[in-house]
Steps between C-alpha positions, in 0.01 A plus 500: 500500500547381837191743664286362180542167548440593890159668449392209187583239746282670762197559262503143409494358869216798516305332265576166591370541863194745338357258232239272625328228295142428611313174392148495332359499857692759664452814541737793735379721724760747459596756825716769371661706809218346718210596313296221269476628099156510392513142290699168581757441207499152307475256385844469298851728473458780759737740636461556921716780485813425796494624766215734552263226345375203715320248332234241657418184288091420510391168342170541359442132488191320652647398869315193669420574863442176682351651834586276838169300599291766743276427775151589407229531752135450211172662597393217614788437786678223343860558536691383168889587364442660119778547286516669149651593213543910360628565135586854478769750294618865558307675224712844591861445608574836601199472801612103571818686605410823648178470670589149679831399708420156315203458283555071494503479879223795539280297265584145694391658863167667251402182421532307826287783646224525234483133468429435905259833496296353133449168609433540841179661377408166271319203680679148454279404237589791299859458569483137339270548264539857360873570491495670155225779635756527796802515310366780276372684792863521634711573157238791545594611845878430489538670201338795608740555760757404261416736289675824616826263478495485114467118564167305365364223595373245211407200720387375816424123553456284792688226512410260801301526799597264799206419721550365857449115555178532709362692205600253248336212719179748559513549079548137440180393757283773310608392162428103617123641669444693159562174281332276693208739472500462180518147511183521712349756238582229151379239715144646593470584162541164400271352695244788422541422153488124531185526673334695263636225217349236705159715538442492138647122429162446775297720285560327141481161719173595612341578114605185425480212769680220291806682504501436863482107412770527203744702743464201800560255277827647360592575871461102542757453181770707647448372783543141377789575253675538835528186566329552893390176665242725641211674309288808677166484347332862575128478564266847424356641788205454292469151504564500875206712563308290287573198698401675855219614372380159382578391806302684707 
């Protein structure tokens, strides 16, 4: 009974050591005498069998790569620090383990690469204003290279772009010339179209000349509703031609 119990107690610790339980988003790259089976085991109850098994846990969860802010030199020589953000997720476990030392870190130094070499190519306008067309352009790149490491890459997005002071100040001045342009623009237009309202007031004034008498004498009734100790009676250049004539 003795040897029994010997080799039932042995097969238990044998399983117990051997049985691996693998969550929804798991999956094991299994290495049996050094060499990788053809597909990862999981998820759920799996047996790694001890000790000529090795097993290596993969997540196949979306991981969120916050890469450090980069120095970017733009097509248009404006130095600027760029940093982003890289959503990505080993599609194939068994090449996130065998063709990388470290598919997370390989990714990381990927990105920081791509992301100086993509947007140094962009002007600064572009790199304000079309960060979408950018950040697709890189999920492109990034996970091409990725590729071959069973990891893709969903998402790219730039997150903030630090400008230098002098280049704020230099944006701020151009922004202030550019609205009091248009100031300038509203303004002109204004007086364009006031003049024009005043051309045809003259017009209809001119069909009918006792408007001309009915409008001075409700200019004298504001002005008197005032209350002004002073009134301004406006004489037509008409009548003043009239007199010099007479007198001469």
């Amino acid at each position: 009974m003795m040897p029994v119990a010997i080799v039932a107690g042995l097969v238990v610790f044998w399983l117990l050591i051997s049985v691996k339980v693998l969550n929804e988003y798991e999956r094991g790259v299994i290495f049996r005498l050094g060499k990788l089976l053809p597909q990862p085991k999981g998820p759920g109850l799996i047996i790694a069998a001890w000790p000529i098994d090795r097993i290596v846990r993969v997540s196949l969860r979306t991981v969120v790569l916050d890469v450090p802010p980069q120095d970017v030199i733009t097509r248009d020589n404006v130095t600027v620090k760029v940093n982003a953000v890289v959503y990505f997720r080993p599609v194939d476990p068994s090449k996130a383990i065998v063709e990388v030392e470290n598919y997370l870190y390989a990714t990381s130094q990927e990105a920081q690469t791509t992301l100086r070499s993509i947007l140094g190519q962009a002007s600064l306008d572009e790199l304000l204003a079309e960060r979408d067309r950018l950040g697709t352009m890189l999920q492109e790149v990034i996970d091409q290279h990725t590729e071959p490491w069973g990891v893709k890459v969903t998402q790219v997005a730039v997150k903030t772009v630090d400008l230098p002071l002098e280049m704020q100040r230099a944006m701020a001045k151009q922004a202030e010339s550019e609205r009091e342009k248009r100031a300038k623009i509203i303004h002109a237009s204004g007086e364009l179209e006031a003049s024009r309202q005043l051309s045809d007031a003259a017009e209809a004034l001119q069909k009918q000349p006792v408007a001309i008498h009915l409008r001075y004498l409700q200019t004298l009734t504001d002005i008197a509703a005032e209350g002004n100790s002073t009134i301004i009676f406006p004489v037509p250049i008409d009548w003043m031609r009239a007199l010099l004539s007479g007198r001469e």
